[in-house]
N, C-alpha and C positions, 0 to 999 in steps of 0.2 A: 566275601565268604561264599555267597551262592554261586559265583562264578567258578568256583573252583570245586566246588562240588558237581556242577554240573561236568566243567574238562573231564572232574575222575569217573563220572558213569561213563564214558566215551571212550576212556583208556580200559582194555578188557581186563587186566589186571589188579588194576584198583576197582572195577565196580566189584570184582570176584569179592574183594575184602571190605567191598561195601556194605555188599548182600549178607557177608558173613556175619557181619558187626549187627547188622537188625536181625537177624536170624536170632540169633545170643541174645539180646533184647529181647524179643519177644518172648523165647523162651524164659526168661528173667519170670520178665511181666506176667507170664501165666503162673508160674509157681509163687508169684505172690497174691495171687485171687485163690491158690487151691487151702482148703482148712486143711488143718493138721489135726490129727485122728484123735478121735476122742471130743473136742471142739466142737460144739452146738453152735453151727453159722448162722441158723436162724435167733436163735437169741442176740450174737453178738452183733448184727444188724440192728436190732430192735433197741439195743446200747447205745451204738452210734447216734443213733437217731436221737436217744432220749438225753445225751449229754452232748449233742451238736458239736464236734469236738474240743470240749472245753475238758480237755485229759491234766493239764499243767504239764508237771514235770515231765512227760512223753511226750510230750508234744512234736517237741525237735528230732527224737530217735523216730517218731512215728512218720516225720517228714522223711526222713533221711533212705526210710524204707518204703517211703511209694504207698504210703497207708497200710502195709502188710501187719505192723506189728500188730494194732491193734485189733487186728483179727485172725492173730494168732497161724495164720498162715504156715507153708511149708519156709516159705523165706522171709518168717516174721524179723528176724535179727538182720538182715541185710547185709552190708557192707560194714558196719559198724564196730564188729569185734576186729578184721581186719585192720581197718585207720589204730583202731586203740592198740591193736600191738604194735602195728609200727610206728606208732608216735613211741611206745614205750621202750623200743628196742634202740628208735634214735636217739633218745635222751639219754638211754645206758652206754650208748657208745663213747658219749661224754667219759663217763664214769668207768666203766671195766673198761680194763688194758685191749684184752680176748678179743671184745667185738670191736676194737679201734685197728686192731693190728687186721683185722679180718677185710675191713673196710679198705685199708690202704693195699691190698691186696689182687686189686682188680676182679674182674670175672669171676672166679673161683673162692674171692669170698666174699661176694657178694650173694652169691649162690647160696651159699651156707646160713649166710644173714636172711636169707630168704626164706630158706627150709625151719629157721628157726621160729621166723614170723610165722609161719603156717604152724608150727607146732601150740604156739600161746595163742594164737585164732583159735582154736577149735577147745583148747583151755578156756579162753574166755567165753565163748559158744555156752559150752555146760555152765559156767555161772550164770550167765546173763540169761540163758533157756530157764535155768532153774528159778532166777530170780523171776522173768514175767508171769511165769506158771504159777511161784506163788502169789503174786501178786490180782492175778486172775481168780485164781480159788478162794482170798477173799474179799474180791470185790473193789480193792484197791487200785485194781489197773484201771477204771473207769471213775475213781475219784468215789465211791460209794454212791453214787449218783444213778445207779441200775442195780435192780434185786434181783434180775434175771442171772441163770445158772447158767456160765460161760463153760465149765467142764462139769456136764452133768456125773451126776453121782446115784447108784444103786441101778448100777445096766448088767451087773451079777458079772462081770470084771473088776477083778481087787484095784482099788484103788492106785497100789503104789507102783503097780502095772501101766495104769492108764498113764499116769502121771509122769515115771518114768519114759514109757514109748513116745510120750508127747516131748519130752526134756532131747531124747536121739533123735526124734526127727526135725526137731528145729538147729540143731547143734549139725545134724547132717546135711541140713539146707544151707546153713551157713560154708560147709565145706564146698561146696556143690559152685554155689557163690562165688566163692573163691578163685574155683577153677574155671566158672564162665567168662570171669574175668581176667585170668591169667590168658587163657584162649583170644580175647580179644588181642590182648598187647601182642598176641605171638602171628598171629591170622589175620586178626583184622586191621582196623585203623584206630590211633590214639591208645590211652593207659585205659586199659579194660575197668581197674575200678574206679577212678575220674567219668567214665562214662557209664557206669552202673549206677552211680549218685546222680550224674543229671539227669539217667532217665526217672529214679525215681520223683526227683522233686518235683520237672517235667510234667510228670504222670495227677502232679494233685493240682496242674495250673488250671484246666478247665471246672474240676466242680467246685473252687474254691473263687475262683472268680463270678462262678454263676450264681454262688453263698452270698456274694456282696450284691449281686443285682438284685437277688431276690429279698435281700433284709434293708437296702439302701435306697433302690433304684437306682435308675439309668445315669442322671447325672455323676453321682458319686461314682456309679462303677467305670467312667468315663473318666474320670479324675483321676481316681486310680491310675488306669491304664495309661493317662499321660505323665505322672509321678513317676510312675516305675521302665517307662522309657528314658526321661530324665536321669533316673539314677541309674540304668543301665549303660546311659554313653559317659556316664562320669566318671563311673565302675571302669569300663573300657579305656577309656581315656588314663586313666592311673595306672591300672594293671600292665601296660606299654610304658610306661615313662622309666628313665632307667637314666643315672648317670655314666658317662662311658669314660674311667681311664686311661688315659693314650699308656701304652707300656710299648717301647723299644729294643729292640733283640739287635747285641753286640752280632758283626761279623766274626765266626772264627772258622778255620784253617782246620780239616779234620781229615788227615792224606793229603789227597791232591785236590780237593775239593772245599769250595767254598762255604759255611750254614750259616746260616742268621739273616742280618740284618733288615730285618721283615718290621712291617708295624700294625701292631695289631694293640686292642682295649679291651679292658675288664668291665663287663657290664653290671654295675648295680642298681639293682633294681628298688623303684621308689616301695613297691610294697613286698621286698625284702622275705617277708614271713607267711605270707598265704594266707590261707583261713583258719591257722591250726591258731593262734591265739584267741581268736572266737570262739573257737572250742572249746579251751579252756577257760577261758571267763566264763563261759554258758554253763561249764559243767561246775564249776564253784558256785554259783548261785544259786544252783539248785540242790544244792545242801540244808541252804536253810527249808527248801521247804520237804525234803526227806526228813529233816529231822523233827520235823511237824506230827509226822505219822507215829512217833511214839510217847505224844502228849497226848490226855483224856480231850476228846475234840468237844465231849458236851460241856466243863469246865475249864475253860481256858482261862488261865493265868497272864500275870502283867507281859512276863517277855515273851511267852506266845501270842500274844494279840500285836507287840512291837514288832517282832518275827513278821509278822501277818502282813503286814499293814507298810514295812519299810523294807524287809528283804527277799518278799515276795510276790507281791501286790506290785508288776510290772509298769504300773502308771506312778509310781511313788518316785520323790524325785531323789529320795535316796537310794532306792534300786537302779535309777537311770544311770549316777554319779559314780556308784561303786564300780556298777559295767561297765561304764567310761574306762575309769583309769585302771580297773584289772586287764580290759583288751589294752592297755597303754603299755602298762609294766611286764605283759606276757609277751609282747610286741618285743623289747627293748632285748626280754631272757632269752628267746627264741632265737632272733636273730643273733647272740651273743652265742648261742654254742653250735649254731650250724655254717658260719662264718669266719673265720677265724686267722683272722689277719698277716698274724707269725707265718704261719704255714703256708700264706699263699706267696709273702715276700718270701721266704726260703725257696721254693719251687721257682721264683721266677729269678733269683740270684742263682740258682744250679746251671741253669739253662742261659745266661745270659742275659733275662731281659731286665728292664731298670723302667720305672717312672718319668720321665723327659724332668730334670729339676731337683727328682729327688735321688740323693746316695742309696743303693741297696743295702738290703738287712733288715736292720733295726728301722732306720727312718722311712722307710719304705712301709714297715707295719707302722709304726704310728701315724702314718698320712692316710693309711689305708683306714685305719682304727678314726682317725678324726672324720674323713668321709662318711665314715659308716653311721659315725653318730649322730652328725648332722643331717644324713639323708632320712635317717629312720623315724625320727621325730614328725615328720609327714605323712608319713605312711603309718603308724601309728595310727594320727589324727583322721587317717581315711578310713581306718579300719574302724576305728571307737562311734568314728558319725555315720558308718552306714549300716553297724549294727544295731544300733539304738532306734534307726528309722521305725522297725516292727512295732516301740512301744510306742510312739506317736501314732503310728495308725490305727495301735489299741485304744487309743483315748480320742482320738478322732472317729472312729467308728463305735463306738462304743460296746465292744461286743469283743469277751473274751476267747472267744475261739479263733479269732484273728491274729491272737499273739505271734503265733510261729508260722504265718501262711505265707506261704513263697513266692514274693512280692517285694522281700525286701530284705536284709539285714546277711547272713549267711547262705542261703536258698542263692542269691545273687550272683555273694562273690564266688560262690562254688560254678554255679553256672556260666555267668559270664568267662571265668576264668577256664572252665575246661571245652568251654565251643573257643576260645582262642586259640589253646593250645591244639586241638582238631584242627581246626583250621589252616593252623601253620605246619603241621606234620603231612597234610594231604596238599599243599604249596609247593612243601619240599621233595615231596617223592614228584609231583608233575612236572618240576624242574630238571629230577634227574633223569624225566625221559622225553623231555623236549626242550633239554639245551642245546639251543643252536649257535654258542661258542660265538669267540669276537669275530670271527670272519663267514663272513657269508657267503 
């Protein structure tokens, strides 16, 4: 991987989209240290400090944005309303005709699917802005654990003024976002917002490791860092494995001219689904303890204290078990509607090609359909065992602000998985300008 970074500073064309790509970064990174207007930075430091990041349910969004949300920044919301529309516009593709016909479409409507996503980003923007700003006003973004006054009040600006200019300009950073990241895919190198998440996660690896040396010491933080090497080459190691079906393309006769009989394979991949069913387990668990927030917290009752104590108390071994098998079951759903057997044996009966063994058509999806289910089942179990890592290091360390610290569980597979895919996009372009072809 270093080596191929180094050939592309060397090629003047790629370092141009090198330089381009940190340039956008950087830019990132600064608008998420700038406060957003109205925002008392100096309290919401003194927050940090006094609830060491033990936020719970933000945890993960606060990872995802490079620590901006929690300080309410120009690009508190991140990347985050983005992924959530297009998780939501792929799942409706399943479901409306509209965005399936659009998909099958090529270029022009994907485009559209694209403009669409941009349109429910910046929808989602204004709820998720509105939601942390309330969340901030009383005190709940920081767990009630700081009395300090995050959006000060009585600066002789109405209120709903403040509050709203704060709600545009985080919904505007999030567009802004957007487009640093479309910039990338289009100028630089790699999927601009695959690499907008790793710089944020990136961004929290040093003072959250320097969190363990300083509440641990050296041996532990030393463990650490060999643990999460470990699970980095496993990570790597998986995320490459792929079973390959040999598929065969008939010779035919089209004019005077001969087309097919070429061989080529369908590559399934062992982890099939990415990190989007981590997602989803994560955001299902953190229900129960949203819906904590509108029981009396000084009177807790029987199934809030059970709530407490099994569905959100990340070291419980029923919080462990649930996470398990919902990354299992979203694992199984996910890959079931973005895959779809039928339609890839139809495409390859159009054209010719057949499975070496198997008749086309029908037995073709079903061979495809039994591959699938026996590959996923593994992949599954990688995704279910490296996301649970975080809560063992919760109860190994003993210290809940390590929940979500990116060392382990999602933080990983996000990252390992998008310096592969860099990696192998900056391969492929210095192939195509230093192929020197079978003869020499």
């Amino acid at each position: 991987m270093l080596s191929a970074f180094l050939s592309a500073f060397r090629t003047p064309d790629l370092r141009k989209k090198l330089l381009f790509t940190v340039g956008i970064i950087a830019i990132y990174r600064l608008g998420a240290t700038v406060p957003s207007p109205g925002v008392s930075y100096g309290n919401v430091q003194k927050c940090l400090e006094a609830v060491q990041g033990s936020t719970g349910v933000l945890n993960l969004l606060d990872l995802f944005s490079g620590g901006a949300l929690l300080q309410l920044s120009i690009f508190a919301l991140g990347i985050m309303p983005y992924i959530t529309a297009s998780i939501i516009l792929q799942l409706l593709t399943v479901v409306i005709p509209r965005l399936e016909q659009l998909r099958k479409e090529g270029q022009a409507g994907q485009a559209k699917i694209t403009q669409y996503t941009r349109y429910l980003t910046l929808g989602l923007g204004v709820l998720q802005a509105s939601a942390f700003v309330a969340l901030a006003r009383s005190g709940q973004l920081f767990n009630n654990m700081c009395n300090e006054e995050i959006i000060p009040t009585g600066t002789g600006i109405p209120d709903w003024l403040t509050l709203s200019i704060l709600v545009m300009t985080m919904t505007a950073g999030t567009g802004v976002v957007m487009w640093l990241g479309e910039l990338i895919t289009d100028r630089g190198v790699g999927n601009g917002m695959s690499v907008l998440i790793f710089t944020s996660i990136a961004a929290r690896l040093p003072s959250e490791g320097w969190r363990i040396k300083e509440s641990q010491g050296w041996w532990k933080f030393f463990l650490v860092i060999a643990l999460v090497l470990v699970v980095i080459t496993a990570v790597t190691f998986i995320e490459q494995a792929q079973r390959r079906i040999p598929v065969q393309y008939a010779k035919r006769m089209i004019g005077r001219r001969m087309y097919g009989g070429t061989s080529t394979y369908i590559p399934l991949k062992v982890n099939q689904a990415g990190v989007i069913p981590v997602i989803f387990g994560s955001s299902l668990l953190y229900l129960p303890q949203l819906a904590l927030q509108f029981f009396d917290q000084n009177n807790p009752g029987k199934t809030q204290v059970w709530i407490q104590n099994n569905l959100v108390d990340p070291t419980s071994p029923i919080y462990i078990a649930v996470y398990f098998l919902l990354i299992i079951f979203f694992t199984y759903f996910y890959v079931s509607i973005t895959f779809n057997p039928t339609e890839v044996a139809d495409n390859m009966k159009k054209y010719g090609g057949f499975v070496p063994g198997i008749r086309p058509g029908k037995p073709t999806a079903d061979y495809l359909d039994f591959i699938l289910s026996r590959i996923t089942l593994p992949g599954a179990l990688y995704l279910a065992i490296i996301s649970i890592l975080p809560n063992f290091f919760f109860i190994w360390l003993d210290r809940q602000q390590y929940m979500n610290f990116p060392f382990g569980g999602t933080a990983v597979l996000i990252m390992v998985g998008v310096a592969l895919e860099t990696s192998k996009q900056i391969e492929s372009q210095l192939m195509q300008r230093n192929y020197e072809g079978f003869l020499r």
